[in-house]
N, C-alpha and C positions, 0 to 999 in steps of 0.2 A: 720110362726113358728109353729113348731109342740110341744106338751107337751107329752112326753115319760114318761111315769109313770104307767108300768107293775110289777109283781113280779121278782123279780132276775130267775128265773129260767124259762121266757117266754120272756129274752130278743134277744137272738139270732133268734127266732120264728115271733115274732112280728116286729124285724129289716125286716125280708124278706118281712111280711103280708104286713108295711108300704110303700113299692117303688110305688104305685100309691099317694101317696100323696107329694112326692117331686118331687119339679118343680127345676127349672134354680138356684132359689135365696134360697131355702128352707130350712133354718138353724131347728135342734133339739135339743130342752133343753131336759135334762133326768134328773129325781129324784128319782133311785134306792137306794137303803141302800149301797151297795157295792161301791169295789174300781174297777171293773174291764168292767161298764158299756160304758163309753166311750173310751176305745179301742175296742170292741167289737162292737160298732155303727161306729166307725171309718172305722174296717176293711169292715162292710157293706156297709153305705154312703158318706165314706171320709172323715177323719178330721177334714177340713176344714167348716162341716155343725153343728159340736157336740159344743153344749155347753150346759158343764156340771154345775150341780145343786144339792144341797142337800134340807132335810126337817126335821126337830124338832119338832115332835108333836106324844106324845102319844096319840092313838087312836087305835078303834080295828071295825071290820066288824059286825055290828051287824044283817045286812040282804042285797041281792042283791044291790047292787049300795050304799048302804048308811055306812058312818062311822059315828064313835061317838067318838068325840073329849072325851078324856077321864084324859085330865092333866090342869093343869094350865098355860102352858105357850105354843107358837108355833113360829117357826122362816121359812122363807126360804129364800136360796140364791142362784146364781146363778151368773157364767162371765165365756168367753173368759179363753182357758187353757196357754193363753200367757200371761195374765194378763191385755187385752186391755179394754178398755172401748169404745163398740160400739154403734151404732145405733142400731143392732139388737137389744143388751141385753136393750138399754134404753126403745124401744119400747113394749118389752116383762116386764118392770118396770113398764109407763103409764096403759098398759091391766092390770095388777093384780092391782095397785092402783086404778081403777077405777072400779074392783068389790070386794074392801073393804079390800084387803090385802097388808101389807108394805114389800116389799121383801128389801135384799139385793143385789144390785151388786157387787159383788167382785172380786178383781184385782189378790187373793192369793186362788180361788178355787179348785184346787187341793190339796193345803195343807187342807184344810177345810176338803174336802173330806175325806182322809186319818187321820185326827181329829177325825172326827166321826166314822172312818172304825174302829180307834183303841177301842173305846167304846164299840162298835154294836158289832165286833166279839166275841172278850170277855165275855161280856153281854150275848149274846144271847149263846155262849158255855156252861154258868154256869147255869144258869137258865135250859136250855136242860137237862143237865146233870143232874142236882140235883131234879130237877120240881119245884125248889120253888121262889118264890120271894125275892126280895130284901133283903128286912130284915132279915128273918132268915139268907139269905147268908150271910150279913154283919155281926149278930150276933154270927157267929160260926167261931174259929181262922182258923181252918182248910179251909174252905171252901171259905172265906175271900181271906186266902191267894192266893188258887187256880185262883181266877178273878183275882188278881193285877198280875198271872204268865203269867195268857192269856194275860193279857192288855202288857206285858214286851215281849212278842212273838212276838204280831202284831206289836208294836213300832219298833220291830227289824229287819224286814221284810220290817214294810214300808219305815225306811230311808234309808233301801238299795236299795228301788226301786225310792224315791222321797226324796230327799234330804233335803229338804225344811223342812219338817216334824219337829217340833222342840222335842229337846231332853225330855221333859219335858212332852211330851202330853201323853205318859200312866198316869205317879201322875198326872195331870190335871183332866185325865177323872176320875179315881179313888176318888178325892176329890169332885169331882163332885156329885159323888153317895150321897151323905149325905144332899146334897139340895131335895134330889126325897124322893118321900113318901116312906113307908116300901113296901107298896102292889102294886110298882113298878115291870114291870118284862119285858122282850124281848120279841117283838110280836113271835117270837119260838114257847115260851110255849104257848102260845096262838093256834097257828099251829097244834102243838103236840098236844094239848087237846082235840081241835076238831078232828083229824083225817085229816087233811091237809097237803098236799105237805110241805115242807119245804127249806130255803133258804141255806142250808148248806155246798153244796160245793160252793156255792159264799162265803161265811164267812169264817169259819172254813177250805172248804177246799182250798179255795185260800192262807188262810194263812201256810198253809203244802204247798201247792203246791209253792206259792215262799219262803219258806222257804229253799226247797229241789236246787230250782234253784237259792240261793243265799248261802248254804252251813251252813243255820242260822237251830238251833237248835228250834222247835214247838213242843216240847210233849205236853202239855196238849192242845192244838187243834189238832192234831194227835190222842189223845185221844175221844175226841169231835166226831171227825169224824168217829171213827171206833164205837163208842156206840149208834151215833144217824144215823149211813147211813139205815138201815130196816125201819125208819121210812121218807124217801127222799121223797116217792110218797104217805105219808098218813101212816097210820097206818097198821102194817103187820098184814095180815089176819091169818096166821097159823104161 
């Protein structure tokens, strides 16, 4: 088992760098932010080796190799996009519970995925956009509004790519906002601050991009993406 856990924009790169390390049996968990990471490892190593996973923990880079768990709560999961429950994923369950972490197996990870994709795109468009944190967003009606229109984009997008998606998950994740502290924000800003690449056409602009091939209507990640593309590769020099 391989653990695939690059930035959304060194997944295509790193699928290639990886072919010396798949053998006969070599299944891939991946845990990208994004909805678009296990098709993309698909069309490189084959369907049949990806299994997809997500992750719930704010945290930020505070120097080479090291993060810093920076919230109170963290989750991860991971199964089978058929919903099976294998030998792989139990085994790859055993290895993490034996160095201190409780994951989930899930029979519905794709929908999980697509959960989180509606938050994360959202999220990380408004924060981009605005540079601020949680709180102030929530505090202002205007701007407020703006995330629950991205969260009603993504929603709309993804049940027409994943059907499963239940109708509810934008107000889910938007109620959700109110459990997180004020000086919550998208690792984006975080991105943006420093001067860092950013994960944006995986976000924002996948959700244009199937918007466009489902005939669904994205302005304000349409918006997202044309204010924040000069800063794609770091911050523009001139």
């Amino acid at each position: 088992m391989v653990l695939f856990m690059v930035k959304l924009f060194d997944v295509e790169a790193a699928a290639k760098a990886m072919a010396p390390l798949i053998g006969p049996d070599t299944a891939v968990a991946c845990f990208q932010n994004g909805a678009t990471t296990p098709r993309i490892l698909a069309e490189a190593i084959g369907e049949e080796r990806v299994v997809p996973g997500s992750v719930h923990m704010p945290a930020e880079i505070t120097s080479p190799s090291v993060m810093k768990h920076t919230g109170a709560f963290s989750a991860i999961a991971f199964g089978e996009q058929n919903g099976a429950i294998t030998d792989r994923c139990r085994a790859l369950e055993k290895a993490l519970n034996a160095g201190g972490v409780t994951p989930t197996v899930a029979t519905d990870m794709m929908t999980r995925i697509w959960e989180k994709f509606v938050l994360l795109s959202a999220f990380s468009a408004i924060c981009g956009l605005t540079r601020l944190k949680l709180g102030p967003i929530m505090a202002d009606p205007r701007s407020r509004q703006l995330l629950q229109s991205a969260l009603n984009e993504t929603l709309a997008v993804g049940r027409a790519v994943h059907p499963d998606l239940p109708a509810d998950a934008a107000d889910r994740a938007f109620a959700s906002f109110s459990d997180l502290p004020p000086f919550a924000n998208a690792s984006m800003l975080n991105d943006i601050n420093a001067g860092r690449k950013i994960e944006l056409m995986h976000l924002s602009g996948e959700v244009s991009r199937l918007g466009k091939a489902h005939n669904i209507a994205t302005p304000t990640h349409d918006v997202a993406v044309a204010a924040l593309h000069p800063y794609i590769n770091g911050s523009p020099t001139s």
